[in-house]
N, C-alpha and C positions, 0 to 999 in steps of 0.2 A: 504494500500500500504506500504510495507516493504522492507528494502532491504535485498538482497540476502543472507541469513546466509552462514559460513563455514562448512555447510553441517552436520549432524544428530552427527556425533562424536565431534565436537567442534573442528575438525583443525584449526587452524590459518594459515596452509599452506599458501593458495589461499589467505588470505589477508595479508600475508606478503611482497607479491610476487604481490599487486594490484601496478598498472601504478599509481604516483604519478603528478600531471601535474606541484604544484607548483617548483617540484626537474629536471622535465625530461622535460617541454614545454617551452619556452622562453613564451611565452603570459601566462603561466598558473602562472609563479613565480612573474613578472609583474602583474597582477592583483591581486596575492595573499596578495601581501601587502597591499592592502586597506582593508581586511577583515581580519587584524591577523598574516598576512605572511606566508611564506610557512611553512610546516610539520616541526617539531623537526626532529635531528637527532633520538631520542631516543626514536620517538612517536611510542604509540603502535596502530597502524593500525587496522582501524576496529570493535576496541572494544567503540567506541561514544554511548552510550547510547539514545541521545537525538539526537543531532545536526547530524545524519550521511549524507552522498552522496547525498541519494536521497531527503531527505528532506531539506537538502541546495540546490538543483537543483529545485526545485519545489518552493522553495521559489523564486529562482532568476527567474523563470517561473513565478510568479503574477507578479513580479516588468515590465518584458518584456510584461507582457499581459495587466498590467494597461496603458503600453506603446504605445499598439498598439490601446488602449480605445482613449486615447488621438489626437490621431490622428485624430481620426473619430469624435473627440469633436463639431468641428467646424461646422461641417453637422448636428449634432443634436438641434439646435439652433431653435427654433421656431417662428411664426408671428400666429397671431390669436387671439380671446379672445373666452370666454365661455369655453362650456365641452369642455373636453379632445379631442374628437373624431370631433372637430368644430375648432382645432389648426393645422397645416401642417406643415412642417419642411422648415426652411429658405432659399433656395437654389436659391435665388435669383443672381442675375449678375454672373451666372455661379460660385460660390461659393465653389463646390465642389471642380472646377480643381485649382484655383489658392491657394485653402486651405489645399491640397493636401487628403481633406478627403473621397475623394467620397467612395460610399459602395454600391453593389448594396441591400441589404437590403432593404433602405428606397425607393427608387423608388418601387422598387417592392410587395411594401405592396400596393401601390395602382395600378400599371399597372398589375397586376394578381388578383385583387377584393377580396383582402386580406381584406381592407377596410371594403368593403362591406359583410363583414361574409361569404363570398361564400366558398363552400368546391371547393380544388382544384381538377382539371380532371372533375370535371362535368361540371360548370361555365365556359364557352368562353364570348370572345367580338373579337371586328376587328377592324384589325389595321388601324390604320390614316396615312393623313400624317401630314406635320406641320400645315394648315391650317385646319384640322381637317377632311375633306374629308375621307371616308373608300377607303380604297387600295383595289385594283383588282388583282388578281394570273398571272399568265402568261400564264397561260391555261384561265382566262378569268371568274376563280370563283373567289366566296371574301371575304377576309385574314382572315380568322376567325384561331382565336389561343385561346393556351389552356394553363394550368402552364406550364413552360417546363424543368423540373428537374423531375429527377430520384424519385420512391415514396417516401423511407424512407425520403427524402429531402423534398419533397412537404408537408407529413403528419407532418414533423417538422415545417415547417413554420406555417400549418395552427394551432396546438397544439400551438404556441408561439402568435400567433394571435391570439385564446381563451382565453387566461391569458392575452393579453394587452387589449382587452373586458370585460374580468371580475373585472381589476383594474379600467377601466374607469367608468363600471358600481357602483363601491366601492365608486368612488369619487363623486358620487352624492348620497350617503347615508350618511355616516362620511367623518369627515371633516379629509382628508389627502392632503397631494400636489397633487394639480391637475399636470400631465405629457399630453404632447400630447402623442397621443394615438401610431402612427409611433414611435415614439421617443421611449415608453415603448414597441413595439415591438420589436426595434431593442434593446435594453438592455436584454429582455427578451431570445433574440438567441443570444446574444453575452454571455450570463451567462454560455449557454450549451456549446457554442463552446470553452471557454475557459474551462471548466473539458473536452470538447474530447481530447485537446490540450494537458492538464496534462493526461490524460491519455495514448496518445501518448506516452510523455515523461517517463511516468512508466514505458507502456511495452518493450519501446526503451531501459533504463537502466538495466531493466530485461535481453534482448537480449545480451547486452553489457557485459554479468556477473559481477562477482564480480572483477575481477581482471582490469577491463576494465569501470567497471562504469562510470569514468568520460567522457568516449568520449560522453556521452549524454549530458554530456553540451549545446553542443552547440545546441541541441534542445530546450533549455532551455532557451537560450539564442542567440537564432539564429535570427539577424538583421531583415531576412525578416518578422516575425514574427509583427516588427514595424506597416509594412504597409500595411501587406495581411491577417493576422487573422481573421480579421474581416469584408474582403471585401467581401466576401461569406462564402460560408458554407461547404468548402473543409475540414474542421477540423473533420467534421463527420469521412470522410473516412477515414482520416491519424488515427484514433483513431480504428476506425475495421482495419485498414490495419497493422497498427503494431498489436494488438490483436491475426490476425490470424497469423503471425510470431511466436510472444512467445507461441499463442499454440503450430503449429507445431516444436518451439524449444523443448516444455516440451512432443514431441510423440502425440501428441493428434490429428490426423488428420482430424478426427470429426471436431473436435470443427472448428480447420481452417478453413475448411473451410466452417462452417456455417458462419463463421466472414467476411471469402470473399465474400459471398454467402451476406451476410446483407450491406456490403462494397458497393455490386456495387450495390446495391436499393438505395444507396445513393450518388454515384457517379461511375462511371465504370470502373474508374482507378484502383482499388482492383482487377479486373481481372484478370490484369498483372501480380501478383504475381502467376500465374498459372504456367505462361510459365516456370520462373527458377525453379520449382517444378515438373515438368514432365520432363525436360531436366535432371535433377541431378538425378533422380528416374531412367528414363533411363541409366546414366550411372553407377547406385551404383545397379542395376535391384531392386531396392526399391516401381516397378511399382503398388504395390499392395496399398502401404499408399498413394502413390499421385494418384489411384486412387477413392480412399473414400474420398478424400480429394475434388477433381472435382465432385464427387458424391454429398456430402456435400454439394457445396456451389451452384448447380443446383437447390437441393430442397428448401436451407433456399431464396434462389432467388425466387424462385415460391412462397413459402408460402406468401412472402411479396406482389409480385406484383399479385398474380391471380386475388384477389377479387377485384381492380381497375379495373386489365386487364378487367373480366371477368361483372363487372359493367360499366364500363366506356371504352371503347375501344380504342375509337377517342380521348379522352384527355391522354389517358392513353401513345399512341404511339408517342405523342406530342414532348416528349424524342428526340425519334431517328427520326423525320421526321425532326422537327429543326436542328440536324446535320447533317443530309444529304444535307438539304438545305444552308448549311453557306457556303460563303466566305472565303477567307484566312482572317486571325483575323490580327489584325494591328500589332500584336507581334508574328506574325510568321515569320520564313525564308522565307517565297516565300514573303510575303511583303517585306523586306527587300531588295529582289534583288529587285523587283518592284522601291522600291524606290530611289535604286541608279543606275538603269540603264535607266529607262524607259519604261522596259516591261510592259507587261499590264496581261500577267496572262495567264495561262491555257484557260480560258472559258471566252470569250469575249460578250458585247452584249447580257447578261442574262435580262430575265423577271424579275419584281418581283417573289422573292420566287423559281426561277428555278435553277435546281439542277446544282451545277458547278461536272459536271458527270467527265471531265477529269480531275482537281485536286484531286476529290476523289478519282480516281485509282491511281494516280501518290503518293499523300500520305500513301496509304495502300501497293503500291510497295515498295515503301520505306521503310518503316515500316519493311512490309513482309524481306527483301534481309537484313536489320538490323538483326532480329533476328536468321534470316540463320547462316547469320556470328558469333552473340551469339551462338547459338547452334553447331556450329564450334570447337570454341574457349572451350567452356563448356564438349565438348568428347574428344578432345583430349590434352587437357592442361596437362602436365607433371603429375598435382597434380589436385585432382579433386578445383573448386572454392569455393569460402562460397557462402551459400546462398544469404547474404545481398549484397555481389560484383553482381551476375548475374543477381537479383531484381531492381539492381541500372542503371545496362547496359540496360535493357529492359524497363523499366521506362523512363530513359533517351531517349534512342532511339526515343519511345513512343513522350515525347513533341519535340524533334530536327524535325522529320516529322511529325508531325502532323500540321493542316490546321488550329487551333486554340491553344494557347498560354496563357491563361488569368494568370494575374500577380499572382493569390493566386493559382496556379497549381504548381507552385516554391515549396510552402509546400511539397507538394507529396513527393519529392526529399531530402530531410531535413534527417528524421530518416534513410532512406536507406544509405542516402551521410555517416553520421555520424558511420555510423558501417562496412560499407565496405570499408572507406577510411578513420578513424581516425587522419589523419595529422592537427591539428587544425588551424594552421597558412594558408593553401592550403586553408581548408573549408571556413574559416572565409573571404580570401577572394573572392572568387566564391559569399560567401554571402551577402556581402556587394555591391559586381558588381550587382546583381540582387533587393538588395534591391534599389538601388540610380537608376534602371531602371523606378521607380513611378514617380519620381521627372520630365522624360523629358515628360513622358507618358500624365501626368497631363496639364505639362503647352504647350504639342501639342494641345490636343482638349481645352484649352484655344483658343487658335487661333494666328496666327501671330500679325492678327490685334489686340489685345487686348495686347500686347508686350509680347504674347507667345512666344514657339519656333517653328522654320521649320518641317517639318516632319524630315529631315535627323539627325537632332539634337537625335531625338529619336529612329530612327530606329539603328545610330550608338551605340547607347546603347545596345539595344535589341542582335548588331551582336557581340558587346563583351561580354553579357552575354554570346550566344550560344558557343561561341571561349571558356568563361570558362568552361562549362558543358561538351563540349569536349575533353577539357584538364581533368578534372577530368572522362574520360572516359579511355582517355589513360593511364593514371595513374593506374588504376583501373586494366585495362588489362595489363599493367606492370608487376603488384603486383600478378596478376593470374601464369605471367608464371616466373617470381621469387620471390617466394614464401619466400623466405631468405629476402626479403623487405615489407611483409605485417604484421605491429607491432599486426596483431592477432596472427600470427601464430610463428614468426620469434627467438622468444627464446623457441622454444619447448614445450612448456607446453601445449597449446590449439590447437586444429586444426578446429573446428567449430561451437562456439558457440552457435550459434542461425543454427545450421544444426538438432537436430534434428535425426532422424533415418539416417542422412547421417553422421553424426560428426563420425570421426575414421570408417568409412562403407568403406572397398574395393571396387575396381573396379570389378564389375559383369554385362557389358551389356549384354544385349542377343544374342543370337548365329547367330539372322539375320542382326545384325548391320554389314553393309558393316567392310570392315578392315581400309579405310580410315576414317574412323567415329569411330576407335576406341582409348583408351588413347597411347599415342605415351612417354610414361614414357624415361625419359633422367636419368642422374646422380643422381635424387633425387627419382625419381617416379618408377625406376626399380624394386626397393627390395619392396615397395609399391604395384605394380603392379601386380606383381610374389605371396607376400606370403601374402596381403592382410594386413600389419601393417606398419606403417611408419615409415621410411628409416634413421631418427636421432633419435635418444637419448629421452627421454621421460624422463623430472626432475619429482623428487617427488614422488607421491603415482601414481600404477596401476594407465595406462588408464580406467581399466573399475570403478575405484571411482570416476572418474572428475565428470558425472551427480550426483550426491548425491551431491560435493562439490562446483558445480556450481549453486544450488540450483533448478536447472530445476529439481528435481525427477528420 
């Protein structure tokens, strides 16, 4: 991992010309005095040898990832004696919530027969309830479940589960510390998550080019990172999801979307990044690469899941039957109103396990009339948008309706937030509001009784996260249709970084695009519109050098 050279001739242009945060951020010149202070007047930019951008960023990335280790310290605690695999992790007088550690990791080495070596999708059991009794459906059959995450995610766990069997088996030949055997499984997925996590953060800086590197920071060092890193295993996909970005940054459509294509075997949210990919392909008529690109991530999708599908059926679909069958999640909007008015929901008086049939249309309405409106805003905006602004709108949209919420899905939002809306001070705090959302979360299912908090305690959190995500929504669509305000674009030199066969591509929709549905070019987007090149001043070298000088090839 390298950072971005001044491109095959040795200009210094582009790094003379880089965003400096400790001269130009009030948080960036603040912090910089603890580590040396800000840049000389006379410093030569970009010429660090050792110490550059990314490897200061990646460094400040273990200090936040040891961070977020720490967290979860508390929950790795054991009771037991003997082997390894005869110790169980401490979680006694509800431990996790008022230690703010919980994770689902550890539960879940044993409620999925992680434990017990089973390969996941083939291996069921049925569910209980607290007195141990098996549960009954609501149709009247009984609860039998299966792993229920996405394969790439399941094949990781159980992979991570082999090497916590193969050390416990270790430990009863040579004499090394014996570990509970959970405990070394959860270290052993917390090792990969935190390189998806750095690799995130590479192909984030990558995206970010050279002149712009440092808005990766705050992936870097993004708060919520403290408390969600390691509460799942959402790190997989933020690591393919940025991947297929900087692919199709460096033209490689292919590749994207194999990465999206591997993204959603691992979580589904990688998907999303389809829709800003066909909507801009539409409107630049670029329909040819976003469609190798959907082609791409359909096969690397199949490759992954057939041979489950195709062995395992019934554990395999376990996936998408468990979300059809959920609830609104305790950190969704429709709880929220629930909770502060009284209502009771969509789908009253369910079985176990019966499907709440009318929140799921209502959320996929939703959803659906969200991206409309994206797809709106993305035809006829003055100037066409970046990539990472539309991937962010739709993403977002994505968790505002959606019927589940979970805390480490905030990640998702991290790399996209950071490159489509670089304001640090705005991010930083959006960040921090979601991060301090663990703190009421934890000590609700604590309980009242145990001098928890109310539910309103929590859900009032939850409604000022979503009030921030929506403020950086508006923001975001701001900065689409005054384009004189988005510090990627705003002194002339870049138009879309991380676009890819769209960066500097005119407008060419197709001839059956209604006329309402096409670019409606104002003051800046006219000369744009008309002769296909942008309408201010272009500093420096030819546009067609920036990809060489931006090191995307």
């Amino acid at each position: 991992m390298t950072e971005p050279g001044p491109g095959p001739a040795g200009s210094p242009r582009s790094l003379d010309d880089r965003d400096l945060p400790s001269r130009t951020d009030t948080i960036g010149a603040a912090l910089s005095g603890t580590i040396g202070g800000p840049v000389g007047r006379h410093a030569l930019i970009g010429r660090a040898r050792f110490l550059t951008p990314l490897r200061a960023m990646l460094l400040i990335a273990l200090v936040f990832l040891a961070l977020g280790y720490s967290t979860k310290a508390a929950c790795l605690q054991t009771t037991g004696t003997g082997a390894a695999d005869q110790r169980v992790g401490n979680w006694e007088n509800q431990r996790a919530y008022y230690q703010l550690c919980y994770s689902d990791t550890v539960p879940l080495y044993t409620a999925e027969l992680l434990n017990l070596g089973r390969f996941p999708y083939k291996s069921s059991w049925v569910e209980t309830d607290g007195d141990g009794k098996p549960h009954v459906q609501y149709d009247g059959s009984p609860a039998v479940r299966y792993m229920e995450y996405p394969v790439l995610t399941g094949v990781y766990q159980y992979l991570s589960m082999s090497l916590a069997k193969t050390y416990t088996a270790l430990t009863k030949l040579v004499s090394v510390p014996i570990v509970a055997e959970v405990v070394m499984f959860f270290n052993i997925a917390a090792f990969g998550l935190a390189l998806a996590w750095l690799t995130t953060l590479w192909a984030t800086a990558m995206l970010a080019g050279p002149r712009r590197i440092w808005d990766a920071a705050l992936v870097a060092a993004s708060p919520i990172v403290i408390f969600q890193i390691f509460t799942n295993f959402d790190a997989l996909a933020t690591a393919f999801a940025a991947g297929a970005l900087l692919a199709w940054a460096r033209r490689r459509p292919v590749l994207a979307g194999a990465l999206i294509g591997l993204g959603v075997a691992a979580k589904l949210y990688p998907l999303l990044l389809l829709i800003p990919l066909v909507l801009l392909a539409l409107r630049t008529g670029r329909l040819r690469e976003a469609g190798k690109t959907v082609l791409a991530a359909v096969v690397a999708w199949l490759l992954v899941n057939l041979p489950i599908m195709v062995l395992f059926p019934r554990g395999w679909s376990e996936f998408f039957r468990l979300n059809t069958r959920r609830g609104d999640d305790m950190d969704s909007i429709y709880n929220v109103v629930k909770s502060f008015t009284g209502w009771r929901g969509f789908d009253t008086d369910l079985g176990f396990w019966e499907p709440p049939v009318v929140l799921n249309a209502v959320s996929a309405a939703l959803f659906a009339a969200c991206c409309i409106v994206i797809g709106y805003i993305v035809l006829t905006a003055a100037r066409r948008p970046r990539v990472a602004q539309v991937a962010f709108l739709v993403v977002a949209a994505f968790l505002l309706t959606n019927k589940v919420w979970s805390p480490q899905f905030s990640l998702w939002l991290v790399p996209l937030a950071v490159l489509a809306l670089p304001h640090r001070r705005i991010l930083l705090a959006w960040m921090t509001i979601d991060m301090l959302v663990w703190v009421p979360r934890m000590l609700y299912l604590f309980g009242e009784q145990n001098m928890g908090l109310p539910e309103q305690a929590f859900t009032a959190t939850v409604l000022l996260r979503d009030i921030a995500v929506i403020t950086l929504c508006a923001l975001v669509i701001r900065q689409i249709y005054r384009p004189e305000l988005d510090l990627v674009r705003r002194d002339g030199v870049d138009d879309d970084p991380a676009g890819g066969v769209f960066d500097r591509a005119p407008d060419a929709p197709p001839r059956w695009l209604p006329d309402w549905l096409q670019p409606r070019p104002g003051e800046f987007g006219a000369l744009e519109h008309r002769h296909g090149r942008r309408a201010r001043p272009i500093r420096g070298p030819a546009a067609g050098d920036f990809a060489d000088q931006r090191g995307f090839g």
